[in-house]
LUMLO-717951 format. One record per residue (C-alpha): z, y, x; residue in three letters; residue number from 1. Coordinates in steps of 0.5 Angstrom, whole numbers, always signed. Layout:
BEGIN
<zakol><z>Z</z><y>Y</y><x>X</x><resn>ALA</resn><resi>NUM</resi></zakol>
...
This chain:
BEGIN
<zakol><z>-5</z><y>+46</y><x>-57</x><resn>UNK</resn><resi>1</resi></zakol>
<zakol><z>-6</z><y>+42</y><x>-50</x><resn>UNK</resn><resi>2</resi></zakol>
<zakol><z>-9</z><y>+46</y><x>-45</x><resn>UNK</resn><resi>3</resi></zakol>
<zakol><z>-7</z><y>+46</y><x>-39</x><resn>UNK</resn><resi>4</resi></zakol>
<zakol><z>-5</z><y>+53</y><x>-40</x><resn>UNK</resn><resi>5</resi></zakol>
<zakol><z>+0</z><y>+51</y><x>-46</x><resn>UNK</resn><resi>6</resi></zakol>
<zakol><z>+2</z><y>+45</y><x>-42</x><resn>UNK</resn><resi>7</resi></zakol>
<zakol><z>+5</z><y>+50</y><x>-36</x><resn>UNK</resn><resi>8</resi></zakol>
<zakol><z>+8</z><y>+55</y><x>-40</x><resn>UNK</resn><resi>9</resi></zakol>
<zakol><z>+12</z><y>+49</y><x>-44</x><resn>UNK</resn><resi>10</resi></zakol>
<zakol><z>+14</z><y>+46</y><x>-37</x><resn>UNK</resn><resi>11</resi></zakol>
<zakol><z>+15</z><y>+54</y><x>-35</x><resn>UNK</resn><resi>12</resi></zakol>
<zakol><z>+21</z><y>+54</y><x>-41</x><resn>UNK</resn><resi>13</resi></zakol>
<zakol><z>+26</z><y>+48</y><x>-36</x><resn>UNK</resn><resi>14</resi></zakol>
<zakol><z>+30</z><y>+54</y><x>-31</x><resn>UNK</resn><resi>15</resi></zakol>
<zakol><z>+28</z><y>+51</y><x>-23</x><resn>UNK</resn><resi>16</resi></zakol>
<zakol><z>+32</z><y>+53</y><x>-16</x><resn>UNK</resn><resi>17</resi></zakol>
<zakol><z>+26</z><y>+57</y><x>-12</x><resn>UNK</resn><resi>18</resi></zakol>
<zakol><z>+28</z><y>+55</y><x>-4</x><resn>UNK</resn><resi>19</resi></zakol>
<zakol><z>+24</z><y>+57</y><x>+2</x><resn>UNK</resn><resi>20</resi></zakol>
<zakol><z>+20</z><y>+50</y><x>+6</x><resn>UNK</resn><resi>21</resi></zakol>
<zakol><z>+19</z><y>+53</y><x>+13</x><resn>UNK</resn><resi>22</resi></zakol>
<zakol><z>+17</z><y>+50</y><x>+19</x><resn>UNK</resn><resi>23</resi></zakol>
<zakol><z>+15</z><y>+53</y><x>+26</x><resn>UNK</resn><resi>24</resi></zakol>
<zakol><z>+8</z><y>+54</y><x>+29</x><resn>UNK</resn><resi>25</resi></zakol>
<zakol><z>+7</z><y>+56</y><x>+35</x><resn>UNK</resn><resi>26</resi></zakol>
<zakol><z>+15</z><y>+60</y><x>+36</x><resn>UNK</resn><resi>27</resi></zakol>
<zakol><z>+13</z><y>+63</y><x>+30</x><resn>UNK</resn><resi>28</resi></zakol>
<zakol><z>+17</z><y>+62</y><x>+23</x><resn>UNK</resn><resi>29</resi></zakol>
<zakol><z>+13</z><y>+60</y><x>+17</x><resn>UNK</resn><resi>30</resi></zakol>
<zakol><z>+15</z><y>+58</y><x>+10</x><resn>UNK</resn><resi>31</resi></zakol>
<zakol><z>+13</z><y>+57</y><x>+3</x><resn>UNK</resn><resi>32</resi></zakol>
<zakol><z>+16</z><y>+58</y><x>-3</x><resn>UNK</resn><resi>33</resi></zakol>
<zakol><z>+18</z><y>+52</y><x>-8</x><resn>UNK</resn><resi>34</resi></zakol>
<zakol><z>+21</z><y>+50</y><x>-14</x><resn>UNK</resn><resi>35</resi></zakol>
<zakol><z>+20</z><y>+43</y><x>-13</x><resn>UNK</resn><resi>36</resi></zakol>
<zakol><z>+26</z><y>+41</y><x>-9</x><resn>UNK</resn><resi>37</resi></zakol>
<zakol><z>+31</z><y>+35</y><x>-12</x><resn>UNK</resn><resi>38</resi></zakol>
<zakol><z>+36</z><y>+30</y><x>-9</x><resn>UNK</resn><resi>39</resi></zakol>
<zakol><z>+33</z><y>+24</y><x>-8</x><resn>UNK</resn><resi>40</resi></zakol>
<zakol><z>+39</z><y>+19</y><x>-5</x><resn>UNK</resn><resi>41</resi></zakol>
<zakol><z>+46</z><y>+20</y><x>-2</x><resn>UNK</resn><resi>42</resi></zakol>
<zakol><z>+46</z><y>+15</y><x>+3</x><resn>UNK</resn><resi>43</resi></zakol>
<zakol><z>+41</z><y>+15</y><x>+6</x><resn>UNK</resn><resi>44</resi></zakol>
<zakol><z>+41</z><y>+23</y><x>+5</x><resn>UNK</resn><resi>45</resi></zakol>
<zakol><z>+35</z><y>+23</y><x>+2</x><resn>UNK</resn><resi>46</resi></zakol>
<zakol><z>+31</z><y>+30</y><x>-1</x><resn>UNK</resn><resi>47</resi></zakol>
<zakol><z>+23</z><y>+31</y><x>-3</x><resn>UNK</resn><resi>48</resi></zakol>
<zakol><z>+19</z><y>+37</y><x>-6</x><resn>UNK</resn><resi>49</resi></zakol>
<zakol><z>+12</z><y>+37</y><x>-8</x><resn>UNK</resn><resi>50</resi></zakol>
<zakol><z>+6</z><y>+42</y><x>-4</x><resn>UNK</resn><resi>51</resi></zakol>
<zakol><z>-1</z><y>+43</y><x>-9</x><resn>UNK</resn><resi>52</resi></zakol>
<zakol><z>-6</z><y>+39</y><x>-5</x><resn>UNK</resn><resi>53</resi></zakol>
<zakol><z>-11</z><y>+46</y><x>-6</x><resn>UNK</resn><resi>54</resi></zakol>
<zakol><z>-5</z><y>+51</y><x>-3</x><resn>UNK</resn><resi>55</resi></zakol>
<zakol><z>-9</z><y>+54</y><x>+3</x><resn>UNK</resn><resi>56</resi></zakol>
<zakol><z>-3</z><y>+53</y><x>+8</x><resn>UNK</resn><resi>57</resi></zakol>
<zakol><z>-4</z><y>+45</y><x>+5</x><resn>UNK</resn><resi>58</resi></zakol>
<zakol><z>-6</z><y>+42</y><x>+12</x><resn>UNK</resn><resi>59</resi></zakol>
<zakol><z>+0</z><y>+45</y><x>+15</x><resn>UNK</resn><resi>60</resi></zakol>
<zakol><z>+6</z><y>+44</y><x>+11</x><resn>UNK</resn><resi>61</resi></zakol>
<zakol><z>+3</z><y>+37</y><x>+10</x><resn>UNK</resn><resi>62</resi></zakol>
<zakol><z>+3</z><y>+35</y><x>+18</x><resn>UNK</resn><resi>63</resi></zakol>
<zakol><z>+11</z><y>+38</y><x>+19</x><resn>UNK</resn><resi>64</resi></zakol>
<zakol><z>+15</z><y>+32</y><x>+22</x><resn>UNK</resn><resi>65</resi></zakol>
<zakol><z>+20</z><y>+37</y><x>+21</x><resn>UNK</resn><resi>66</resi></zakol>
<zakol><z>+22</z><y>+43</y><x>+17</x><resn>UNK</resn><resi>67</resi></zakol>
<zakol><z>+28</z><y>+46</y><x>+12</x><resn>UNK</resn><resi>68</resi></zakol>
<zakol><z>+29</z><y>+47</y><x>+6</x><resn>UNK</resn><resi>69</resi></zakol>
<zakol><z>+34</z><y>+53</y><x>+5</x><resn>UNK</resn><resi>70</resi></zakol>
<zakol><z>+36</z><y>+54</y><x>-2</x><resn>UNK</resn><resi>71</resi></zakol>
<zakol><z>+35</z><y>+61</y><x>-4</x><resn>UNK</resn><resi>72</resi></zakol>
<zakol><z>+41</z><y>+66</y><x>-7</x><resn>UNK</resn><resi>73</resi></zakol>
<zakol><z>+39</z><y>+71</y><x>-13</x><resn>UNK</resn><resi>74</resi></zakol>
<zakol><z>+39</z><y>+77</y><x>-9</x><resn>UNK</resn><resi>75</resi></zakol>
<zakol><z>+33</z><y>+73</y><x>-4</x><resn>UNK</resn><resi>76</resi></zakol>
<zakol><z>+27</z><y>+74</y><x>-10</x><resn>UNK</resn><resi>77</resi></zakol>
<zakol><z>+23</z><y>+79</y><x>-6</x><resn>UNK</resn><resi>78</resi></zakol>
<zakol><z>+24</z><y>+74</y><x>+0</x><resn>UNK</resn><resi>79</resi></zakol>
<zakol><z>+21</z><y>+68</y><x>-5</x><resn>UNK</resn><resi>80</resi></zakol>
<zakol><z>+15</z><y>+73</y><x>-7</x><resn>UNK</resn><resi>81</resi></zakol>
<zakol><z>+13</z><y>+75</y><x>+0</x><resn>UNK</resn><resi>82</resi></zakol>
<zakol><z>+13</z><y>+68</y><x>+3</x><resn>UNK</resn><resi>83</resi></zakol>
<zakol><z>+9</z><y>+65</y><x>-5</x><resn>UNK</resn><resi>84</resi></zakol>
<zakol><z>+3</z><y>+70</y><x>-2</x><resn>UNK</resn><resi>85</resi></zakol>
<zakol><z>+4</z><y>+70</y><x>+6</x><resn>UNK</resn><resi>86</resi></zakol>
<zakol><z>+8</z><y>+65</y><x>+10</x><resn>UNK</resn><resi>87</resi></zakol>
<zakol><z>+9</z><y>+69</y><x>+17</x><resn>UNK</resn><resi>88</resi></zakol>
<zakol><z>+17</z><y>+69</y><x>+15</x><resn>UNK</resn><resi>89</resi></zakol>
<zakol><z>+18</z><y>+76</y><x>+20</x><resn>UNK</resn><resi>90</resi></zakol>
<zakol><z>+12</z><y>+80</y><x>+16</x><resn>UNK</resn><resi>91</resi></zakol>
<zakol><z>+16</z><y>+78</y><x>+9</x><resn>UNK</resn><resi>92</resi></zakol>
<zakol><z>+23</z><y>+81</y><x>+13</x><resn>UNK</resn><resi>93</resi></zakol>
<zakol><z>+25</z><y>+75</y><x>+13</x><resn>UNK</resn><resi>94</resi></zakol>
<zakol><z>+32</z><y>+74</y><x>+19</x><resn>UNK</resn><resi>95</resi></zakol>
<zakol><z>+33</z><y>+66</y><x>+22</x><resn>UNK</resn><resi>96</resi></zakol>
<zakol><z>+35</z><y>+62</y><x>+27</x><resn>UNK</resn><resi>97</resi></zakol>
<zakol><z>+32</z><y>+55</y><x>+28</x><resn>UNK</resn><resi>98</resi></zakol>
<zakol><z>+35</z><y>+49</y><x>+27</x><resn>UNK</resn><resi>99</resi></zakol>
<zakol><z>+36</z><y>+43</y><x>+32</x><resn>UNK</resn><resi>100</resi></zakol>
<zakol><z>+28</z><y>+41</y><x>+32</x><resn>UNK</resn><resi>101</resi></zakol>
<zakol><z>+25</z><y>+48</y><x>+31</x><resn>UNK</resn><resi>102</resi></zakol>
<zakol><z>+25</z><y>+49</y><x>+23</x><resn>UNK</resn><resi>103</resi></zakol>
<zakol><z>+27</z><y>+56</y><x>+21</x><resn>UNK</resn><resi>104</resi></zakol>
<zakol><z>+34</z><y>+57</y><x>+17</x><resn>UNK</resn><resi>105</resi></zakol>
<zakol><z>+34</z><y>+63</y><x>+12</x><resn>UNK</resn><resi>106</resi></zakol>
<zakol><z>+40</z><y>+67</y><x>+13</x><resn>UNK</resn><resi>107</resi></zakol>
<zakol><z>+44</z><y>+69</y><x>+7</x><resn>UNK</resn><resi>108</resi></zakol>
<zakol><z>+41</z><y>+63</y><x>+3</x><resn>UNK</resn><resi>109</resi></zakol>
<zakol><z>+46</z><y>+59</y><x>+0</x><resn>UNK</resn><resi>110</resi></zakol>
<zakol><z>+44</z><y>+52</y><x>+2</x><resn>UNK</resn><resi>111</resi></zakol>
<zakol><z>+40</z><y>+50</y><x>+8</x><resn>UNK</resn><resi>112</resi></zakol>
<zakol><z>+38</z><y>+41</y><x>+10</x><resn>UNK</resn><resi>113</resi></zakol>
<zakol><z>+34</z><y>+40</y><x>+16</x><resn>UNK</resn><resi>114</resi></zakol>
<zakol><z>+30</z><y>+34</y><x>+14</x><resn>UNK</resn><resi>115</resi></zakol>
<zakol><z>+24</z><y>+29</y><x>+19</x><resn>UNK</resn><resi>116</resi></zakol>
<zakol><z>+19</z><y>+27</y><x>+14</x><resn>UNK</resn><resi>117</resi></zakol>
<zakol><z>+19</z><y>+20</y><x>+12</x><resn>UNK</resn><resi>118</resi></zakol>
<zakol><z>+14</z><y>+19</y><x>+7</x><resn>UNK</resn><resi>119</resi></zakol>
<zakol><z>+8</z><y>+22</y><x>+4</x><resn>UNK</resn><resi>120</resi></zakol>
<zakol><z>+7</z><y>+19</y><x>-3</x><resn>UNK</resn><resi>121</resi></zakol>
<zakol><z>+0</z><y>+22</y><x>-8</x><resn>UNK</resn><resi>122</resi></zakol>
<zakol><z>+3</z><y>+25</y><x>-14</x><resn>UNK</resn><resi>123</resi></zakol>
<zakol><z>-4</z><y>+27</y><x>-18</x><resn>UNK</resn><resi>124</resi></zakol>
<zakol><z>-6</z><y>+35</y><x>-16</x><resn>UNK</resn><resi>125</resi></zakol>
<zakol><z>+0</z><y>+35</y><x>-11</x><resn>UNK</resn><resi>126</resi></zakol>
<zakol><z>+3</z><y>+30</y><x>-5</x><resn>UNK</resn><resi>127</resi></zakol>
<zakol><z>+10</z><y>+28</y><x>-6</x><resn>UNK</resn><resi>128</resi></zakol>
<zakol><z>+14</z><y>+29</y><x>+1</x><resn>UNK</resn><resi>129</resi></zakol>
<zakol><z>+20</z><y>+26</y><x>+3</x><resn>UNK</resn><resi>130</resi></zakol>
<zakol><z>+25</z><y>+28</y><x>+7</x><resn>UNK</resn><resi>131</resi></zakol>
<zakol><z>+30</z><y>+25</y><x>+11</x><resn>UNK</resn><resi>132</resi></zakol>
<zakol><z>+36</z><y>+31</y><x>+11</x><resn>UNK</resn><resi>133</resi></zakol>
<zakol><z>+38</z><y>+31</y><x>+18</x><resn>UNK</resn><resi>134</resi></zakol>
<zakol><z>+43</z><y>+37</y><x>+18</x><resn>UNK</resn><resi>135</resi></zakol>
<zakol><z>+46</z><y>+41</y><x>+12</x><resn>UNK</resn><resi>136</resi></zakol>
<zakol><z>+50</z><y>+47</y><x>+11</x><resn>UNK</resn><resi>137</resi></zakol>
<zakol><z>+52</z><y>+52</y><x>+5</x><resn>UNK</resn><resi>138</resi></zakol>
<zakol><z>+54</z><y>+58</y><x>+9</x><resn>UNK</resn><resi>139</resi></zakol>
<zakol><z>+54</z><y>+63</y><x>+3</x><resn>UNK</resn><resi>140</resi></zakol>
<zakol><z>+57</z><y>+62</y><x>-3</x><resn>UNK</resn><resi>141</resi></zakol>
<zakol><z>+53</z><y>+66</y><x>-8</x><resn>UNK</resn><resi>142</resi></zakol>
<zakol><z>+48</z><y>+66</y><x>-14</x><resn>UNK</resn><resi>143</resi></zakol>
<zakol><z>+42</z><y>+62</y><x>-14</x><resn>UNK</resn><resi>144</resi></zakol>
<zakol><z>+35</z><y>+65</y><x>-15</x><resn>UNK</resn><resi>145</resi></zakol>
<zakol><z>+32</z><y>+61</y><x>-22</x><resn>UNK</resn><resi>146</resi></zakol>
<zakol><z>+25</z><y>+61</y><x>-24</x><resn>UNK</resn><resi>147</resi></zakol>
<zakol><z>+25</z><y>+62</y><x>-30</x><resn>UNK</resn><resi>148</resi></zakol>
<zakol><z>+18</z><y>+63</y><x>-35</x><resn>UNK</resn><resi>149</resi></zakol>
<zakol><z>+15</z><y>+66</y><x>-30</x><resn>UNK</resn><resi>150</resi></zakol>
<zakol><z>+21</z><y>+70</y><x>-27</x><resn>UNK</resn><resi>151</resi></zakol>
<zakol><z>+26</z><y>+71</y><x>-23</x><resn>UNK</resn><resi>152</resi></zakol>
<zakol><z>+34</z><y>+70</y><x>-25</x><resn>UNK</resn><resi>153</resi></zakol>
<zakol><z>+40</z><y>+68</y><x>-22</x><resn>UNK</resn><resi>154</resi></zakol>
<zakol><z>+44</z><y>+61</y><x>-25</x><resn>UNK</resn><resi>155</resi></zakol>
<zakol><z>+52</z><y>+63</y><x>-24</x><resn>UNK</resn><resi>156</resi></zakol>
């Protein structure tokens, strides 16, 4: 069968990490949840994601010069699950510090890169964004959070 439906449960059955993209506006600490995150080169250290061109927080998230991807650990599903639906990090519980250029950085995340966009390519119903990573860290050694057919799990 192909229905669109069909066609998102088979992509469902490939296990994705889920990071949080988060940004600043206005002092306050914004994010989204992701399992679109991959390298893209070493040198120059490049990475990219993908944003829904029908997201409500699209124009934001789109207009970010800088933000950070933090990749997170398997014990952060309830985190991943309260910024899908809000992005105002403090209502979700989440606890962060900025990173140099203002981008929030998830503590107890297993991976962070702080990137500056470079380019905004179409990809069908999403935009492709790809980010230079201006710093990285890996500040806990821990399972990471999978989306998995519909669910949360840890790899590892």
């Amino acid at each position: 069968m192909s229905t669109e439906r069909a066609y998102r449960d088979a992509l469902a059955r490939f296990p994705t990490g889920v990071a949080l993209v988060t940004r600043t506006e206005d002092g306050q600490g914004r994010a989204m949840t992701i399992n679109s995150f991959a390298s893209v080169s070493l040198s120059p250290r490049l990475v990219l994601w993908s944003l829904a061109r029908d997201s409500l927080r699209y124009g934001a998230f789109l207009a970010a010069e800088h933000y950070a991807i933090n990749v997170l650990a398997g014990d952060q599903a309830g985190l991943s699950a309260a910024c899908a639906l809000d992005d105002d990090m403090d209502a979700a519980g989440a606890r962060w510090t900025p990173g140099a250029h203002g981008a929030p950085l998830v503590e107890g995340a297993i991976a962070r890169f702080e990137c500056t966009r470079v380019a905004v390519h179409p990809g069908g119903d999403h935009m492709i964004i790809l980010g230079e990573v201006t710093a990285f860290d890996a500040p806990r050694a821990a399972p990471a959070l999978v989306f998995h057919q519909s669910g949360y799990s840890q790899a590892g």
